[in-house]
C-alpha positions in Angstrom: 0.0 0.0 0.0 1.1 3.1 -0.9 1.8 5.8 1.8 0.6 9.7 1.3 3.1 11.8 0.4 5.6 9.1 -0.5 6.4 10.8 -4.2 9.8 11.7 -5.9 9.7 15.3 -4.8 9.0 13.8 -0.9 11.6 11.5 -1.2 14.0 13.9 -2.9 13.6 16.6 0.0 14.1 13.8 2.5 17.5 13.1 1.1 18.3 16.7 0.8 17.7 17.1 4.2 19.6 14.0 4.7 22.4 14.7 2.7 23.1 18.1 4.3 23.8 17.0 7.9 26.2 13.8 5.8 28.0 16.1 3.9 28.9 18.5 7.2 29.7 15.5 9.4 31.7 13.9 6.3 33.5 16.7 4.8 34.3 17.9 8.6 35.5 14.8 9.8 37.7 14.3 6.3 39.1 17.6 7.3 39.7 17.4 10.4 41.7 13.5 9.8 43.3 14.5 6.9 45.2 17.9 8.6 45.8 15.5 11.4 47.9 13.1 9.3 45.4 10.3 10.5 45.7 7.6 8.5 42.6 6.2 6.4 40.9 4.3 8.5 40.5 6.1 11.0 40.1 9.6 9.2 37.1 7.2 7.7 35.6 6.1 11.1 36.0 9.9 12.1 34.1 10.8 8.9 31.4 8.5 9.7 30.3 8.6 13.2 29.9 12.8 12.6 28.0 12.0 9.5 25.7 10.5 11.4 25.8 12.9 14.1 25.0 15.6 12.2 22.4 13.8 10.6 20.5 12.7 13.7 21.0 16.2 15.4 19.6 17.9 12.1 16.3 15.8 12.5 16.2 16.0 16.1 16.2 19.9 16.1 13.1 20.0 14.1 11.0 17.5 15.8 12.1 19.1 19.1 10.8 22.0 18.3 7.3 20.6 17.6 7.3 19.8 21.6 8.2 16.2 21.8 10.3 14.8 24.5 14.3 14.3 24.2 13.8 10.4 24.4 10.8 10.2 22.1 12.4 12.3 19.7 15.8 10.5 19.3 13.3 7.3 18.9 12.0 9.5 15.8 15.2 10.3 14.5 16.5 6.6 14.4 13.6 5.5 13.1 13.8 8.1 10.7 17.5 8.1 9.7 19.9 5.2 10.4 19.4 3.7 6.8 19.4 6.9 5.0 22.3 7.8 6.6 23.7 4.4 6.2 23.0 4.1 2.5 24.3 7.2 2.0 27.7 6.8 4.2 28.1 3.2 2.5 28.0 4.3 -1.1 29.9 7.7 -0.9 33.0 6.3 1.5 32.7 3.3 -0.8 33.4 5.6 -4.1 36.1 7.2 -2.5 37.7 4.3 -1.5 37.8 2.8 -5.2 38.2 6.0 -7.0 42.2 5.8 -7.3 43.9 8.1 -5.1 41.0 9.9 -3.4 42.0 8.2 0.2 45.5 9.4 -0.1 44.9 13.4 -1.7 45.9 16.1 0.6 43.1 18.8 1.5 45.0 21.5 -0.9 44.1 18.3 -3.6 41.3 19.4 -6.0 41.4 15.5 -6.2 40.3 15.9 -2.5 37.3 18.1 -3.3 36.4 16.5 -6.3 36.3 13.0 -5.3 34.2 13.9 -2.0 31.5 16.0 -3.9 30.7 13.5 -6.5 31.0 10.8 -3.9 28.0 12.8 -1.9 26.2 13.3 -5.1 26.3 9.2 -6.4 25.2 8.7 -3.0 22.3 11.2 -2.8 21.0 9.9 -6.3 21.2 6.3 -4.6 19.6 7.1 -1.4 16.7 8.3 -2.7 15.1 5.6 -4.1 15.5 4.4 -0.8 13.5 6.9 0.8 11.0 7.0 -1.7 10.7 3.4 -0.7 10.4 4.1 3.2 8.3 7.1 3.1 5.7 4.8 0.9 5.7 2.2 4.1 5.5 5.1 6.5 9.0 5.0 7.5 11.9 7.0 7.4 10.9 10.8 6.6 7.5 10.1 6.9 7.6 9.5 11.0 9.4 13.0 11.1 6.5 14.6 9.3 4.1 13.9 11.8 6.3 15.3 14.9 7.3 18.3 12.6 6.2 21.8 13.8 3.2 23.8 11.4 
């Protein structure tokens, strides 16, 4: 059965709004590993866990302000996020990682750059299928909606 709401232009908002709190955690923690001399792994991990930081505290912030409880509202934003989030992390570290190079360019690298914005952007086209699928099951974005402020 088909949820309400669940069409392309839901779906594609969802993963914008996914996609931004990804791309600050990911580009932040590739920073911040990569002018630390980290090595890839762990630059990676770093990368990862603020990805998803960012993108649970994004969704959390809205649905807090619509007056729902701390503990109900990071219930919502798991609910809401993990695979997003994890679609998205797997396919743009996973690009980066094959793209030649791209785990060993230096921040002043356009390679650096490059590689990480296209990475985001395969991933967003990927993820939102996926949340196209979710919001039609009344997962994913569609539990934030009905928490979200008016």
């Amino acid at each position: 059965m088909q949820h309400q709401g669940s069409s392309w232009k839901t779906a594609v908002q969802a993963t914008l709004h996914c996609l931004t709190g990804c791309a600050v955690g990911e580009v932040l923690g590739m920073v911040v590993g990569t002018a630390l001399g980290w090595g890839n792994l762990p630059t990676t991990v770093l990368a990862i866990a603020l990805a998803f930081l960012f993108g649970y505290s994004f969704t959390l912030y809205g649905i807090l302000k619509s007056g729902l409880g701390l503990g109900a509202a990071v219930k919502v934003a798991l609910a809401a996020d993990t695979l997003s989030i994890a679609v998205m992390e797997l396919i743009d570290n996973g690009v980066i990682a094959l793209w030649p190079d791209a785990m060993d360019a230096k921040l002043v690298d356009l390679l650096f750059w490059a590689s990480l914005a296209i990475s985001l952007a395969i991933a967003f086209v990927v993820t939102v299928p996926v949340n196209k699928w979710m919001i039609g099951r009344g997962k994913g974005h569609a539990v934030v909606h009905e928490h979200h402020a008016h």
